[in-house]
C-alpha positions in Angstrom: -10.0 -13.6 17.3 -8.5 -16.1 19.9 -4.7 -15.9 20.8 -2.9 -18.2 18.1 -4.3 -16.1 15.3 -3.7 -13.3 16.7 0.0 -14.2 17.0 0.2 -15.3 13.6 -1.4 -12.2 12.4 1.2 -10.1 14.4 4.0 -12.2 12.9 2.4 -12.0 9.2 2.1 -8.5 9.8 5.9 -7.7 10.6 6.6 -9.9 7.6 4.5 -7.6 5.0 5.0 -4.6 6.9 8.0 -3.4 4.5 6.8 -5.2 1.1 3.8 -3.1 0.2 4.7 -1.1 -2.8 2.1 2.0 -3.2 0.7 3.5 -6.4 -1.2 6.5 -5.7 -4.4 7.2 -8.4 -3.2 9.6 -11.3 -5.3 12.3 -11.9 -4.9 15.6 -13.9 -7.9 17.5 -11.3 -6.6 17.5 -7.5 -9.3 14.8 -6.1 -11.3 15.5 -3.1 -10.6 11.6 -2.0 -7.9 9.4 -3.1 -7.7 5.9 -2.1 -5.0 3.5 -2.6 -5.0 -0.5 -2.2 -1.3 -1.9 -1.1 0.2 -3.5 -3.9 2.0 -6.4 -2.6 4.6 -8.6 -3.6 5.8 -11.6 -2.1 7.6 -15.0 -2.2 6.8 -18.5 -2.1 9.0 -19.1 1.3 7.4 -15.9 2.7 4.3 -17.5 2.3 4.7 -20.8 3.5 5.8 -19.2 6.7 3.0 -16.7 7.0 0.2 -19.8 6.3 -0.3 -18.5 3.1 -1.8 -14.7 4.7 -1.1 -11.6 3.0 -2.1 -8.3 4.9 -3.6 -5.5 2.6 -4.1 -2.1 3.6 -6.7 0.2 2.3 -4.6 3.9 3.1 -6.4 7.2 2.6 -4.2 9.5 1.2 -6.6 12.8 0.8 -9.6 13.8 2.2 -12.3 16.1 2.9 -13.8 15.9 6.4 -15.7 12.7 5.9 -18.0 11.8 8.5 -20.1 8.6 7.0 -18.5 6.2 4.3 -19.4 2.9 2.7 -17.6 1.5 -0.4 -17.1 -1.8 -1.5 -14.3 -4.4 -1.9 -13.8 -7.0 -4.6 -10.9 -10.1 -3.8 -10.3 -12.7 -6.0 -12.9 -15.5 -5.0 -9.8 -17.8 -5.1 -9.1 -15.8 -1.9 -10.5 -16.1 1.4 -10.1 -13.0 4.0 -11.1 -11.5 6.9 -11.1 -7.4 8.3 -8.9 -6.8 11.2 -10.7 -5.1 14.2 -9.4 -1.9 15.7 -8.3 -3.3 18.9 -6.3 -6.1 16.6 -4.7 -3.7 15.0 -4.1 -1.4 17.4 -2.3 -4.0 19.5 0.1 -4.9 16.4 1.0 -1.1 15.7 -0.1 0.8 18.4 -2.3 2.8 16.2 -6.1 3.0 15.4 -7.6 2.4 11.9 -10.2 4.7 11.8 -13.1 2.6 10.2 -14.9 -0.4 11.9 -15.9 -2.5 9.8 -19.7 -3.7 8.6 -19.6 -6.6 6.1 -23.5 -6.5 4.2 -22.1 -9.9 2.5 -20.6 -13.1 3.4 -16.8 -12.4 1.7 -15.5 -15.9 2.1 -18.3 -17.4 0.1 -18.9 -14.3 -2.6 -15.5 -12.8 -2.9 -16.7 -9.4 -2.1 -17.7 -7.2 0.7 -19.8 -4.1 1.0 -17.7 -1.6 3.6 -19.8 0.7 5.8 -18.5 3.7 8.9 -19.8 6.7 10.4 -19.3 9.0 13.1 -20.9 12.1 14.3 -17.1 13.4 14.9 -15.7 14.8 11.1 -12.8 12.6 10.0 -9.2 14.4 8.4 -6.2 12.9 8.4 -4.5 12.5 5.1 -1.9 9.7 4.3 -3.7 7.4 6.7 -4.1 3.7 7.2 -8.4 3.4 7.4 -8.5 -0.8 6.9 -6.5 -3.8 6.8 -7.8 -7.2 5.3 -6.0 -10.6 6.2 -6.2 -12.4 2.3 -5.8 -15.9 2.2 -3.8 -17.3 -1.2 -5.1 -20.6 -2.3 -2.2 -23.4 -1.1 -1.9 -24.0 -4.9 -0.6 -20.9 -5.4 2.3 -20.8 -7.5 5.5 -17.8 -8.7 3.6 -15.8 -11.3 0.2 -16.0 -9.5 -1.5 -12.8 -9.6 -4.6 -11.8 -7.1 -6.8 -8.8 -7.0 -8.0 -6.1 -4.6 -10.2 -4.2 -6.4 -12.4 -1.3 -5.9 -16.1 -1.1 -5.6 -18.4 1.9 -6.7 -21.6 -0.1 -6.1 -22.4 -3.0 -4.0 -23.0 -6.2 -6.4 -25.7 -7.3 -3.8 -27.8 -4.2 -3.7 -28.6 -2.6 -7.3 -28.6 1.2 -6.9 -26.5 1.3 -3.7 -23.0 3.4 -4.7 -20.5 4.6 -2.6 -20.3 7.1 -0.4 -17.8 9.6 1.2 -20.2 12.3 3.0 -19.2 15.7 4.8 -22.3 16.7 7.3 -20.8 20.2 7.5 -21.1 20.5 3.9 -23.6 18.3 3.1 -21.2 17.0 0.2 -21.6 13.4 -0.5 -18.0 13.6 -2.7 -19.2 10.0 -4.3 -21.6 11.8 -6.4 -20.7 15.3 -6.5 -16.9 15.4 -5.8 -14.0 13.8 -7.3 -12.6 10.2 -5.8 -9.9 8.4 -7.5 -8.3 5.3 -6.1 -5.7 2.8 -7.3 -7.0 -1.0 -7.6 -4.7 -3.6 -4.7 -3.2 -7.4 -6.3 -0.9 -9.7 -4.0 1.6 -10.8 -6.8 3.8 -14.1 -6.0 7.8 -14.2 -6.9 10.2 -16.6 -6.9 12.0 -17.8 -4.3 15.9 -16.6 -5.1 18.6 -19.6 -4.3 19.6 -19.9 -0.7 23.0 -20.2 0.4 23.4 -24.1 1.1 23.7 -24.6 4.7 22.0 -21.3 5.8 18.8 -24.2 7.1 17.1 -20.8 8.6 17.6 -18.5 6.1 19.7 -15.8 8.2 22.1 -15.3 5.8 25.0 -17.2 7.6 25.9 -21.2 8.6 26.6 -21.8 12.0 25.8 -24.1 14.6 21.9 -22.5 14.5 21.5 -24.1 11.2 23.0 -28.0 12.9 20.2 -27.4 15.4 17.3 -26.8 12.9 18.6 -29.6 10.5 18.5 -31.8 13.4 15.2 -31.3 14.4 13.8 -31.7 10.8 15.2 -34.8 11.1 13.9 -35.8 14.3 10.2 -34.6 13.1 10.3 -31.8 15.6 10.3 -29.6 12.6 8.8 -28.7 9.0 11.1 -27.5 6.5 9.7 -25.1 4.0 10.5 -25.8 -0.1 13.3 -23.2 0.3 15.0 -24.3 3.6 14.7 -27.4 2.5 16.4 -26.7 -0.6 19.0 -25.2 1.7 19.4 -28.2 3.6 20.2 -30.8 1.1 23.7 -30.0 0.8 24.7 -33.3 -0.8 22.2 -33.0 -3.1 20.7 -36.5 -3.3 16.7 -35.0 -3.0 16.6 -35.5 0.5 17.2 -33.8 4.4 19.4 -36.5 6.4 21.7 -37.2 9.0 25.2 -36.7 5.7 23.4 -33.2 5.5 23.8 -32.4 9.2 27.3 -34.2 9.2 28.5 -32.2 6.5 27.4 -28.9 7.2 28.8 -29.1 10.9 32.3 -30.1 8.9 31.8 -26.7 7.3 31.4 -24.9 10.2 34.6 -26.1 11.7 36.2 -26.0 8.6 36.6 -29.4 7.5 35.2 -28.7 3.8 35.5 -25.3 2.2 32.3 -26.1 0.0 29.0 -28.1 -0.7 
């Protein structure tokens, strides 16, 4: 991963990092695994200032000692995404995922991926983060727009090949004789909600900041997303000019009480 995506995935990151809402499975029986996929919601301005990536985590919330697992993952083939390594994500949280990842398929062109790990070392560690996948939204993507993240019991490329979630020191492959519940991921878009006119980089305040971005969008030193430009056009004649700049400066000092 060379440096420019690895800035904007450290950026996208810190933008998602606090929007993931989690479900965990229901189940009457105490499961022996429980796996949860983030349930994300996010805006149209978040997006167009994340390129349009969404990070997803896969968490483990219980298990039993695993030592060898392989699962699979289904994403809307609208989507395209990519796993995060452990160094990559160890250098955005300064923590280790605990699975590298093996992709059997190509998930770009089939909209799936088969998920493999071992390790001769036994695995606990409940409520933990074991993969994040960087999902792509179409650039048609619209408020209402629902993608999935869906679970996988068997690989769609290999008939007969299930999951598995395997304890050596009990020789327990809990895929097939335990109990594993997990609750299917979607990114869901939202609306945008109205900025305050003026506020050109969305801080929640007008100052001279704001003159300095307009100004630049003017110049062409800048692109304005749908929802700063929205904030910008404070004369509202359906376009970013030099009587925005002018008149937003006049507020600032006071000039004008109001758009």
């Amino acid at each position: 991963m060379n440096k420019k995506l690895s800035g904007l995935l450290i950026a996208t990151c810190m933008l998602f990092n606090n929007l993931s809402s989690i479900s965990l499975p229901i189940s009457a029986v105490k499961s022996d695994i429980e796996i949860s996929i983030d349930q994300v919601s996010v805006s149209m301005h978040q997006l167009e200032t994340s390129n349009y990536e969404v990070p997803v985590f896969i968490r483990l919330e219980q298990n039993e000692n695993l030592n060898a697992i392989e699962f699979g993952l289904e994403i809307d083939p609208n989507c395209r995404f990519e796993f995060i390594t452990k160094n990559t994500y160890a250098q955005i949280y300064n923590e280790m995922l605990n699975l590298e990842v093996s992709c059997k398929s190509s998930p770009n062109m089939d909209g799936y991926a088969w998920i493999t790990w071992a390790s001769n070392q036994p695995y606990f560690q409940e409520n933990s983060n074991i993969l994040l996948v960087l999902v792509k939204l179409p650039e048609t993507t619209q408020p209402n727009d629902y993608y999935y993240i869906n679970y996988l019991i068997q690989s769609p490329l290999n008939e007969g090949k299930n999951h598995i979630w395997y304890n050596y020191g009990t020789k327990t492959n809990y895929g097939t004789d335990g109990t594993i519940t997990w609750t299917d991921g979607y990114i869901q878009v939202i609306e945008d909600e109205e900025p305050l006119l003026g506020d050109v980089n969305l801080d929640g305040q007008v100052d001279i900041i704001d003159i300095i971005a307009i100004n630049k969008a003017i110049l062409g030193q800048k692109v304005l997303t749908s929802l700063e430009n929205k904030a910008s056009d404070v004369d509202h004649n359906g376009i970013v000019d030099p009587s925005d700049s002018l008149n937003i400066m006049k507020f600032i000092v006071g000039l004008i009480d109001e758009f």
